[in-house]
C-alpha positions, 0 to 999 in steps of 0.5 A: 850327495849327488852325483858320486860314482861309487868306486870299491876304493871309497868303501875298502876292499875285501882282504881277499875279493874273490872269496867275498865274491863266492861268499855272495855266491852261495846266497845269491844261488840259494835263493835262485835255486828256491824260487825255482825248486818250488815249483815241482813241489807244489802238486805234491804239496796240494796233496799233503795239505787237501788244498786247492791249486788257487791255495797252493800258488801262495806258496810261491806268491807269497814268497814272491811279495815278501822279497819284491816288497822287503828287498828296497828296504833291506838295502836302505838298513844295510846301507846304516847298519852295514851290508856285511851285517845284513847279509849274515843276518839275511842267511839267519833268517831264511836258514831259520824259515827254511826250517819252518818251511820243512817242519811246516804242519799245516798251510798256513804255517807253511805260508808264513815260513814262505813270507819269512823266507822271502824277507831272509831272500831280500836281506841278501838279494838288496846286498849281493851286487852291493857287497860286490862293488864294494869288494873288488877294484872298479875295473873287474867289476863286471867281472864280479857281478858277472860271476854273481849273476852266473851263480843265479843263473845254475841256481835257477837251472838246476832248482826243478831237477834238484827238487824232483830228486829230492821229492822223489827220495825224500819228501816235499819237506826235503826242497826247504832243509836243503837250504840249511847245510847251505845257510850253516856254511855261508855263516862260518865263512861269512866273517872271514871273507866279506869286507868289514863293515865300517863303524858307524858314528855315534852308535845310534840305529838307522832312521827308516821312514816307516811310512814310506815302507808301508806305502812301498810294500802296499803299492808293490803288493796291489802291482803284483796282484793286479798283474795276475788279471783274476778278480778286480784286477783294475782296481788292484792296479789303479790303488797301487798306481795311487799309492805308488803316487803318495809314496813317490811324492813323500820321499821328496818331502821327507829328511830320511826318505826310503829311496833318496831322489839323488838315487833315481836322479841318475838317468844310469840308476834309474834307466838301468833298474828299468832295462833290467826289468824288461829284460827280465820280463822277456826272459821269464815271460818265454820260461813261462811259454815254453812248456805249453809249446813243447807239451801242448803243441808237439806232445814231448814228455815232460822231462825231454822238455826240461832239458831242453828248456833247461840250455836257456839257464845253461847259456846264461851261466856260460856266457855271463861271467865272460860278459863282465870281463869283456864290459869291463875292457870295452865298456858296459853300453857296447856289451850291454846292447849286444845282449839285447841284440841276441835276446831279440835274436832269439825272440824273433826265432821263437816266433817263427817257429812252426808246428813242426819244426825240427827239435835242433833248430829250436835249441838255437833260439833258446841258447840266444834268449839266455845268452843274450840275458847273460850278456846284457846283465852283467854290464847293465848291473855294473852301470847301475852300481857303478853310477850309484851315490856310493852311499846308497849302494845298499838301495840301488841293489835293491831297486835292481832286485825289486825290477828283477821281481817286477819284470818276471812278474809282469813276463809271466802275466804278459805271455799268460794273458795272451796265451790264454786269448786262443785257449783251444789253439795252443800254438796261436796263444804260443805265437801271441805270447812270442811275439809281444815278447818280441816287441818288448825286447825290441823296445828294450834295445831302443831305450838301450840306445837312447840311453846317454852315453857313460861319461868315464873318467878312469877306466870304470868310473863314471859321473853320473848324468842327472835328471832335473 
């Protein structure tokens, strides 16, 4: 089916929307606050284990790989079995790896437990905006994935002041067994709050080209891995581009492809996954940035720069939620660019800074790099859920996180290759990094533009424009 916008009417609405939302809240920042609480355990984790900092770092790749490659997936099976189902299944299994992960006695039972999370990760990202859309009415849908997307952002703020509090009371093993008393609570709400699942005919399991699945996940793997720039990194991304190929040609032949051609047929869906993929890539490409300006170049300690840092996730909780409700009375395109016109804002301020400049006129430039990820998020997430085929909602939830995955990687190797150009000048590899991330942001806003214009038809709606 083609062409079908995807109201929340088609898929009955959650008894109670809001506390569906809060539901998908407490997934949505549980993982947001893993993938960024890890990070000040690793050196103690090198520690523990008597490993090696290239060993350690795959504690978060393999983390990373697992949700990037899983979470299309995820979304396709919850798309047949139910995505209520799959996202109490999804805090199953990252509550139960989260355990492995704490008790973890040696590195590789660790790494597995990281994989096992990263799928319990992706079981709940592929469904968040999914179960969304399919909650509240068509005209607060902004709202809602507004208020999702805040969720994430406190997440991913207060992860590395969680983690060290916890490292320094506890133990390394404390930044995984947070996750359970969070996990336990989400599945006693669960059944009470998110939209029943409809029965599916017949009774007979979901058909998954496993096929295609194993192209998709061999693909994204060699991709990610090839934009670390170590090793063969040139083949990495000449094999994955080729297996990318072979897997985008299978699901035009296939009867049950993975990710169905109606979906990225739609220039909203496709366009969109793209946008939020380069914006994500501005966003973590200046997270990576960041500490080597404020420590390298101007000497500050580590936790003065954390708080600093820390107003970019500050301004994005803040400014999201407000986002949506205003997408959702002017429409998603307006709002949309107007993100994209501050985040290029910021940008720009961040390269003009200098070796010296005050303190307070760097927080400015933060504030408009994370409002402007704030405002743009919202409304472009709601244009892409909103043009999807509703019965591949599950998917295209997938396919924004496996972008959103996509662009922090490629964000970071962006900013560190060319940092790294200049590795006795700090500042000259600062300025390098600020201003590709520029000119990705600017190039963001230019495909924003080109985009075509929704077609409404009621307040939200839309039918999808599609490419042929």
């Amino acid at each position: 089916m083609r062409g079908s916008p995807a109201p929340a009417e088609d898929h009955g609405l959650a008894a109670r929307p809001w506390l569906a939302v809060a539901t998908v809240c407490l997934g949505a920042a549980m993982a947001a606050i893993d993938a960024s609480i890890v990070s000040v355990g690793l050196p103690t984790m090198q520690a523990a284990f008597h490993t090696t900092p290239n060993d350690i770092a795959w504690v978060s790749l393999a983390y990373l790989l697992a949700l990037t490659t899983v979470v299309v997936l995820a979304g396709r099976l919850a798309d047949s079995m139910g995505r209520s189902r799959m996202y109490r299944y999804g805090f199953v299994v990252f509550g139960i790896a989260s355990a492995g992960c704490g008790f973890a006695p040696a590195l590789w039972v660790l790494l597995v437990s990281r994989v096992a999370q990263g799928v319990g990760a992706a079981m709940l990202q592929a469904n968040s905006v999914a179960i969304v859309t399919s909650s509240v009415p068509a005209s607060m849908r902004g709202r809602a994935i507004g208020v999702q997307g805040a969720a994430q952002a406190v997440g991913l703020s207060i992860g590395p002041a969680v983690g060290g509090l916890l490292i320094g009371a506890f133990s390394w093993q404390a930044i995984f067994l947070v996750n359970l008393p969070i996990a336990a609570l989400a599945l006693v709400v669960a059944p009470y709050t998110l939209p029943k699942d409809a029965r599916r005919e017949g009774g007979h399991a979901p058909k998954v080209d496993v096929t295609s699945s194993l192209l998709l996940a061999a693909s994204l793997t060699l991709l990610l891995l090839a934009m670390r720039g170590q090793g063969v990194w040139y083949l990495e991304l000449a094999a994955g581009l080729a297996i990318g190929y072979l897997f985008a040609t299978r699901q035009i032949r296939v009867s049950q492809p993975l990710i169905h051609p109606s979906v990225v047929r739609v220039v909203h869906v496709s366009g969109g996954v793209l946008l939020g993929m380069l914006s994500f890539s501005v966003l973590y490409g200046t997270f990576f940035l960041l500490p080597y300006y404020f420590e390298r170049v101007r000497g500050l300690p580590a936790v003065h720069m954390g708080i600093i840092v820390s107003t970019i996730a500050l301004a994005m909780t803040a400014v999201a939620p407000l986002a949506g409700t205003i997408a959702d009375r002017f429409g998603n395109r307006t709002v949309a660019v107007a993100g994209l016109v501050v985040t290029a804002a910021g940008s720009l301020l961040m390269y003009l800074w200098t070796t010296n400049i005050a303190f307070a006129w760097t927080v400015p430039a933060l504030i408009l790099v994370g409002a402007g990820a704030g405002v743009f998020t919202p409304p472009n997430n709601s244009s892409v859920m909103g043009h999807s085929p509703s019965e591949h909602l599950g998917v295209t939830g997938g396919l924004l996180n496996m972008g959103r995955s996509i662009g922090m990687t490629f964000g970071n190797a962006l900013a560190a290759a060319l940092f790294s150009l200049t590795p006795l000048d700090p500042f000259q590899g600062f300025r390098n990094g600020t201003l590709a991330l520029l000119v990705v942001a600017l190039a963001t806003l230019a495909l924003q533009a080109v985009l075509p214009r929704e077609t409404r038809s009621g307040p939200h709606g839309g039918a999808p424009l599609s490419i042929h």
